[in-house]
C-alpha positions in Angstrom: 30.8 96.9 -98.1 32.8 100.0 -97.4 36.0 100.6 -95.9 34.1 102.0 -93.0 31.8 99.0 -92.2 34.7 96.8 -92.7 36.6 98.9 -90.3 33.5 98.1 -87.8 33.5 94.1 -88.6 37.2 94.1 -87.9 36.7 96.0 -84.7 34.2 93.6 -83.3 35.9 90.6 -84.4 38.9 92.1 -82.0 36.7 92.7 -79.5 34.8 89.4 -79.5 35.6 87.1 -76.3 37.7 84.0 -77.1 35.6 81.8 -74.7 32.2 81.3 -76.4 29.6 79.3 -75.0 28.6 78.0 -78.4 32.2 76.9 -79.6 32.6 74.5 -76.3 28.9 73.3 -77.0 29.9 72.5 -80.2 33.1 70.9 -79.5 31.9 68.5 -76.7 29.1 67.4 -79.1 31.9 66.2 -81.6 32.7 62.5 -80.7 35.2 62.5 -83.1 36.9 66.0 -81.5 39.4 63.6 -79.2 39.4 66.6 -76.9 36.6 68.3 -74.2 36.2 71.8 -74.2 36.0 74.0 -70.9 35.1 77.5 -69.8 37.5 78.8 -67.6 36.3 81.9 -65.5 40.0 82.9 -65.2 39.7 84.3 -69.0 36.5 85.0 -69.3 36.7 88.6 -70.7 39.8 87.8 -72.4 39.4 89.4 -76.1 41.1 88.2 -79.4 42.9 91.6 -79.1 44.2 90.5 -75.4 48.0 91.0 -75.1 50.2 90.1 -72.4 51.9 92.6 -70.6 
């Protein structure tokens, strides 16, 4: 991998949205998890690079 293509993944990981339908699936299918997980519309296109004002 190039410093380019790296540049890309590092880029989309930013830009991915922190509330994933798949990562609350798979937490509420964990009995063991001790927790339930929840989408909240309020941050819904909230992104790893989010930063508070």
């Amino acid at each position: 991998i190039g410093e380019a293509e790296i540049d890309q993944l590092n880029g989309l990981k930013l830009n991915s949205h922190i509330l994933q339908e798949s990562i609350a699936k798979q937490i509420n299918e964990n009995p063991g998890a001790g927790w339930k997980a929840a989408i909240n519309p309020r941050f819904s296109n909230v992104t790893v690079s989010f930063q508070l004002p």
